[in-house]
Biopython code that builds the backbone (N, CA, C, O; Angstrom):
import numpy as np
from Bio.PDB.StructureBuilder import StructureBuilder

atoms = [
    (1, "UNK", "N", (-51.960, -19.412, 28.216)),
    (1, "UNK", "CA", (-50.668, -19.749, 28.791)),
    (1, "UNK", "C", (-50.606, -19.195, 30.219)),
    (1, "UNK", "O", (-50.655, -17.968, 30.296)),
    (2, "UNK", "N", (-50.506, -19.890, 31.371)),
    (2, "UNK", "CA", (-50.067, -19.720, 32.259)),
    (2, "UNK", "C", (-48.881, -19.667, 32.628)),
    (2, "UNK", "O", (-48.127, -20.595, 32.339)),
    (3, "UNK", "N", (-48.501, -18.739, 33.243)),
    (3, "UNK", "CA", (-46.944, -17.845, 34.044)),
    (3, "UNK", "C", (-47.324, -18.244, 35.500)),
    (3, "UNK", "O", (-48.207, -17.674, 36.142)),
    (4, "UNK", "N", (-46.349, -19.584, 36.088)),
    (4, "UNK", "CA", (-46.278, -19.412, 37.836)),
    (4, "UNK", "C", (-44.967, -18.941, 38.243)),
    (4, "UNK", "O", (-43.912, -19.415, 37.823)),
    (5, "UNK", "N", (-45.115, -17.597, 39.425)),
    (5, "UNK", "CA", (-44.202, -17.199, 39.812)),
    (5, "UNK", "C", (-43.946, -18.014, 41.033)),
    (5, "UNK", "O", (-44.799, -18.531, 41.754)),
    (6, "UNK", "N", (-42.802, -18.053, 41.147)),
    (6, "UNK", "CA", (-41.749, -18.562, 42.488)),
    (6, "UNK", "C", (-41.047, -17.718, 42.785)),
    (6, "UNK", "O", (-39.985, -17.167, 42.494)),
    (7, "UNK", "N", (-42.122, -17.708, 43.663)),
    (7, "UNK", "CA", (-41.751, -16.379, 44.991)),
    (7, "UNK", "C", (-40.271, -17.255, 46.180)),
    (7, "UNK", "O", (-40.233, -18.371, 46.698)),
    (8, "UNK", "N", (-39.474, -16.324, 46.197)),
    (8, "UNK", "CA", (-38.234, -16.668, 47.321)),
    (8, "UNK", "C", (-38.500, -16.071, 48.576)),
    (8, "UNK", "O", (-39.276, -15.170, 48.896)),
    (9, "UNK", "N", (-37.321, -17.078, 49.526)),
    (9, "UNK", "CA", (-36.877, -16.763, 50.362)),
    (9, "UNK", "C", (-36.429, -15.367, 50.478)),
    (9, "UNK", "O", (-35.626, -14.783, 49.751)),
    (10, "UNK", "N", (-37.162, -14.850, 51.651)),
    (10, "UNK", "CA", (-36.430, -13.209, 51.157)),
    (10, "UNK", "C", (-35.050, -12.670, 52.053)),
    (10, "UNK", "O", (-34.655, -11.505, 52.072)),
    (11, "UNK", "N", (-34.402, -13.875, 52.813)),
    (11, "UNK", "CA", (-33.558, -13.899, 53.640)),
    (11, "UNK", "C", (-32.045, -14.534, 52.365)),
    (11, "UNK", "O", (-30.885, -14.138, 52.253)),
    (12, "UNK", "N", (-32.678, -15.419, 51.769)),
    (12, "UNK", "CA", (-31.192, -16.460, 51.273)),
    (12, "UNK", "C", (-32.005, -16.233, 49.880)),
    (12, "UNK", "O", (-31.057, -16.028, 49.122)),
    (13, "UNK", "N", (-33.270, -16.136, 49.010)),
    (13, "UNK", "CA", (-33.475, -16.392, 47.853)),
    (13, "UNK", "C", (-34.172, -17.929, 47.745)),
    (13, "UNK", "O", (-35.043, -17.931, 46.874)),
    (14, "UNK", "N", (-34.043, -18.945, 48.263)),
    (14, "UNK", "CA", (-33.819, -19.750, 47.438)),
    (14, "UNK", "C", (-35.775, -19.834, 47.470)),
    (14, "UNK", "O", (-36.436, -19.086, 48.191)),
    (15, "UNK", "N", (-36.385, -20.869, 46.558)),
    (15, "UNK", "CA", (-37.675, -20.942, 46.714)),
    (15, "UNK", "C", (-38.641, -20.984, 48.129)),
    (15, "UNK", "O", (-38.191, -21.588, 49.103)),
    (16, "UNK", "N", (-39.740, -20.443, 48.196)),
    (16, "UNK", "CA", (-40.605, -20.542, 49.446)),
    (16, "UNK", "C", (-40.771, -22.014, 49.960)),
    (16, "UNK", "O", (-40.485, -22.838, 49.091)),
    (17, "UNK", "N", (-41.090, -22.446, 50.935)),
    (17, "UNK", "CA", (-41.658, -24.165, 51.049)),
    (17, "UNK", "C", (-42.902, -23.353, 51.891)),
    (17, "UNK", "O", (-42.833, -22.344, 52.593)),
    (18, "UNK", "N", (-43.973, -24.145, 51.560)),
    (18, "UNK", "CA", (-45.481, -23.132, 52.078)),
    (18, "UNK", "C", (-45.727, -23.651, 53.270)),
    (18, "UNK", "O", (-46.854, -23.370, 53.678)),
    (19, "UNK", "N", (-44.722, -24.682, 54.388)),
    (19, "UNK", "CA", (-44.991, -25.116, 55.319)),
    (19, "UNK", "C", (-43.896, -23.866, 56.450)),
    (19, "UNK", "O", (-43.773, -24.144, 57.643)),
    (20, "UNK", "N", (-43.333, -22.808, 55.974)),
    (20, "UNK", "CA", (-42.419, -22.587, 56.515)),
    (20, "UNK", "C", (-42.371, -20.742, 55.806)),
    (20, "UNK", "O", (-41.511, -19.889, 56.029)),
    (21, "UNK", "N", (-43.351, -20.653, 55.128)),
    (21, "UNK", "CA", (-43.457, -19.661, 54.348)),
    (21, "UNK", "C", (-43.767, -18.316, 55.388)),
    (21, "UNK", "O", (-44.425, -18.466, 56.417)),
    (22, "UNK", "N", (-43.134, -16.827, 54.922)),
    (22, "UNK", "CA", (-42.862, -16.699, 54.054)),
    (22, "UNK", "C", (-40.876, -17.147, 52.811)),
    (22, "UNK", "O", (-40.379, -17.049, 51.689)),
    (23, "UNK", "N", (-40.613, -17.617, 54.236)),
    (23, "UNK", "CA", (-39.209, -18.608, 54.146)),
    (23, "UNK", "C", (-39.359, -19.756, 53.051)),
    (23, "UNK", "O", (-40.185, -20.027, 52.180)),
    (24, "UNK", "N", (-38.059, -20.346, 53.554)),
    (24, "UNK", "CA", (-37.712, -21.541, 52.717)),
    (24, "UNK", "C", (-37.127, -22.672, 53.883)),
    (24, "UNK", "O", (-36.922, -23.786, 53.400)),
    (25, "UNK", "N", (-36.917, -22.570, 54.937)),
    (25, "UNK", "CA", (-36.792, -23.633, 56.236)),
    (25, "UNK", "C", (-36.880, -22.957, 57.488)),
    (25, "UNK", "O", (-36.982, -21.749, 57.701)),
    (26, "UNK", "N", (-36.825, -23.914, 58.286)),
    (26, "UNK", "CA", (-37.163, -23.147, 59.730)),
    (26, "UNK", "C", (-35.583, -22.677, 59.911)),
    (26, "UNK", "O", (-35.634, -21.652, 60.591)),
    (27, "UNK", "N", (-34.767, -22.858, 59.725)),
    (27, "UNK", "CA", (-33.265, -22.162, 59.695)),
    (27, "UNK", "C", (-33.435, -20.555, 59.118)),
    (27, "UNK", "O", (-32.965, -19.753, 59.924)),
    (28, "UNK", "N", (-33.945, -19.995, 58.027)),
    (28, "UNK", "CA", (-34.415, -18.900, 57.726)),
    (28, "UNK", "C", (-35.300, -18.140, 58.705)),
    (28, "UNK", "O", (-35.054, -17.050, 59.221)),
    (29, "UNK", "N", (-36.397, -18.925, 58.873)),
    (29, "UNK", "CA", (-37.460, -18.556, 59.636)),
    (29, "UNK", "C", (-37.178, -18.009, 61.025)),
    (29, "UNK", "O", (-37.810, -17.066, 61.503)),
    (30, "UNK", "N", (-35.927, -18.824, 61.818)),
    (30, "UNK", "CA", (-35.139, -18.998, 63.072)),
    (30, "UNK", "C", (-34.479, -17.101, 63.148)),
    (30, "UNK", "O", (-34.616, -16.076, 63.815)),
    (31, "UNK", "N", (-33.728, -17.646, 61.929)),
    (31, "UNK", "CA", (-32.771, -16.029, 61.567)),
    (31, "UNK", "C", (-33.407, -14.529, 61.628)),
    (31, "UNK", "O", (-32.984, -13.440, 62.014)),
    (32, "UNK", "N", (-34.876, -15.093, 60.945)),
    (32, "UNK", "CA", (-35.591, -13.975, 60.809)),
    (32, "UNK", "C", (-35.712, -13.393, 62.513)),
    (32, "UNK", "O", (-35.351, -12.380, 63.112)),
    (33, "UNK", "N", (-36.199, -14.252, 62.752)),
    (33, "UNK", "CA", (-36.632, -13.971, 64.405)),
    (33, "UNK", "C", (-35.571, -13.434, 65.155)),
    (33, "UNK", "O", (-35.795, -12.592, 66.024)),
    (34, "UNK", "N", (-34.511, -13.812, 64.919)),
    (34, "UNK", "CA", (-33.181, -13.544, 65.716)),
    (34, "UNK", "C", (-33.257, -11.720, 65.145)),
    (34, "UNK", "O", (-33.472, -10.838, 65.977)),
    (35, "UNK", "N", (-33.178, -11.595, 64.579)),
    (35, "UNK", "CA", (-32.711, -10.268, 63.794)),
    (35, "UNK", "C", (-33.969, -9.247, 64.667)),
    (35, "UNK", "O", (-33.726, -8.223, 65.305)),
    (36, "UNK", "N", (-35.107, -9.784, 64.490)),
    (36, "UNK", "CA", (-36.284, -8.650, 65.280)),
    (36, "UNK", "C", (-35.730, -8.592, 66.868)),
    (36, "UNK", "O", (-35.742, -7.638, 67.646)),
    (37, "UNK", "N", (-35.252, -9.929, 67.056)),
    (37, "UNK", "CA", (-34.838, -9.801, 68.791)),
    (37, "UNK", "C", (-33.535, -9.206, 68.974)),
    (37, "UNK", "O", (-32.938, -9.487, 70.013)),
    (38, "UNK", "N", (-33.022, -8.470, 68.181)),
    (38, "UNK", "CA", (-31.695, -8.396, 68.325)),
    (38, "UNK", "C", (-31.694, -6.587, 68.099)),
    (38, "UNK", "O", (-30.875, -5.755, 68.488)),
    (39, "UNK", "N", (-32.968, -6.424, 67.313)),
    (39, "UNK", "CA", (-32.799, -5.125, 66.966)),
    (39, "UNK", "C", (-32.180, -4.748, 65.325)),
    (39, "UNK", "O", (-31.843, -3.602, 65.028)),
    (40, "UNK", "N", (-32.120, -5.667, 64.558)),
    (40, "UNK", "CA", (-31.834, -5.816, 63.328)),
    (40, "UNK", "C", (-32.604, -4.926, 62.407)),
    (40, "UNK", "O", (-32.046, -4.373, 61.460)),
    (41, "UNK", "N", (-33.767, -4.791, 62.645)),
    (41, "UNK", "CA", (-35.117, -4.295, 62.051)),
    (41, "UNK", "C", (-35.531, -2.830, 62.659)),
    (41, "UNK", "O", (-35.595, -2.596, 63.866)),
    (42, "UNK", "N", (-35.767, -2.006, 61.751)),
    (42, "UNK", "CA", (-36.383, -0.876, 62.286)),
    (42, "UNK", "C", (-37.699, 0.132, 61.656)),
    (42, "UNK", "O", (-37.829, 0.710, 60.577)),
    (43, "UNK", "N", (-38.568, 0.037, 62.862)),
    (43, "UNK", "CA", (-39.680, 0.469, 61.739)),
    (43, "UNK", "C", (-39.640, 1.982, 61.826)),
    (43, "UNK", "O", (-39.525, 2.604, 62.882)),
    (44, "UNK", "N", (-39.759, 2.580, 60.471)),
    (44, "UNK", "CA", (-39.580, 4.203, 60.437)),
    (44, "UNK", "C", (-41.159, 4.882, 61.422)),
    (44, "UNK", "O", (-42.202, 4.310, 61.739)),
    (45, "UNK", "N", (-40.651, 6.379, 61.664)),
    (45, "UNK", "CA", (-41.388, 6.752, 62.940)),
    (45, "UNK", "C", (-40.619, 7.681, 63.611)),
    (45, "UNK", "O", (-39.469, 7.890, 63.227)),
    (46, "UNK", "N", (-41.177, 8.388, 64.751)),
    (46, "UNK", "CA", (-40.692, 9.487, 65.363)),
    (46, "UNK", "C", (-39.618, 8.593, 66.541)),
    (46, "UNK", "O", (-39.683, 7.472, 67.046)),
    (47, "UNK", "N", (-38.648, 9.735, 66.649)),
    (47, "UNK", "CA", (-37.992, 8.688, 68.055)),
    (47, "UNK", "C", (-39.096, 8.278, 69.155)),
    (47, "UNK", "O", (-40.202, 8.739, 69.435)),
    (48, "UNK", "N", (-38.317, 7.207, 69.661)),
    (48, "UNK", "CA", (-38.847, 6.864, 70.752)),
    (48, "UNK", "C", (-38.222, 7.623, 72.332)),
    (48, "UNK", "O", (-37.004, 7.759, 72.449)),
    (49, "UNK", "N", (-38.905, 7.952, 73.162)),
    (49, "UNK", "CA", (-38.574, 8.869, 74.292)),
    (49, "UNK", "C", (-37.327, 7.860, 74.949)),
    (49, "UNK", "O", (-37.269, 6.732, 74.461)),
    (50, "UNK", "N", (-36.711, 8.075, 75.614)),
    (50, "UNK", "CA", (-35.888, 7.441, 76.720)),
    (50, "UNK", "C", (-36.637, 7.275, 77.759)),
    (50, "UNK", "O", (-37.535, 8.028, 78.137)),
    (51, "UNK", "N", (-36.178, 5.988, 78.387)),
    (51, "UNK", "CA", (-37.098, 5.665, 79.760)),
    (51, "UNK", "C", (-37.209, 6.911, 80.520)),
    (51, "UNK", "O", (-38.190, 7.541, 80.915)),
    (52, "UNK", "N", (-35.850, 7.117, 80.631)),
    (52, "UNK", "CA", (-35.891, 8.942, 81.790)),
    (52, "UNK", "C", (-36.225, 9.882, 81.502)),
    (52, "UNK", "O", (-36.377, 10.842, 82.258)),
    (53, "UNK", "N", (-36.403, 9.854, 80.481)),
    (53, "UNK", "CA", (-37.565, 11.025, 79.786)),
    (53, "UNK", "C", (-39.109, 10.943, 79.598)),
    (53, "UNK", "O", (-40.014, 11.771, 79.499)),
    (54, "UNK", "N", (-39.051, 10.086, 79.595)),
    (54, "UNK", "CA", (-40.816, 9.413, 79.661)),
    (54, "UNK", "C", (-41.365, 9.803, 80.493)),
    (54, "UNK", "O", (-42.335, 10.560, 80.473)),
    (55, "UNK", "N", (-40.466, 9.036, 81.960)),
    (55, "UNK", "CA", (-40.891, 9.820, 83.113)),
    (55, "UNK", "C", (-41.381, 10.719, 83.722)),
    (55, "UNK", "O", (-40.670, 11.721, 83.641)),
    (56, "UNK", "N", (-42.562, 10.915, 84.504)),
    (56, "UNK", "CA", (-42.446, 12.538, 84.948)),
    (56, "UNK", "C", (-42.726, 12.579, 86.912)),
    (56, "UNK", "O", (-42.695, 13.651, 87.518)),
]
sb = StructureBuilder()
sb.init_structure("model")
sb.init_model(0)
sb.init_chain("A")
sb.init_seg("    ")
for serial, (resi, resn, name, xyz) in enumerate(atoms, 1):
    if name == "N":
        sb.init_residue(resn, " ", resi, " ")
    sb.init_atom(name, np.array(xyz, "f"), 0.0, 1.0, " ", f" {name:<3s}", serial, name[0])
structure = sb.get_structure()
C-alpha cells in the first residue's frame, strides 16, 4: 500500500502545483518575495553592526 503525501502551500495551505513549487501560484510565490523585501523574515544570528559603527 502506498501513502502519497500532499505537501502544501506553506503561505495559504492549499496543495503545491510543481510548476510554482514550493507554492501553490505565482500569487503565493509573489507574497513570498514581498515579505523577504520588506524585511518580514529574519534569519537568527548575532546583530548586525550599524553602518556608523562598521565604520572606522
Amino acid at each position: 500500500m502506498t501513502s502519497t503525501v500532499v505537501r502544501k502551500c506553506p503561505l495559504c495551505g492549499k496543495p503545491r502545483n510543481p510548476e510554482h513549487a514550493p507554492f501553490c501560484s505565482t500569487r503565493c510565490k509573489d507574497r513570498d518575495l514581498m515579505r523577504w523585501l520588506e524585511d518580514g523574515y529574519a534569519l537568527p544570528g548575532p546583530p548586525a553592526l550599524d553602518e556608523e559603527e562598521g565604520k572606522a
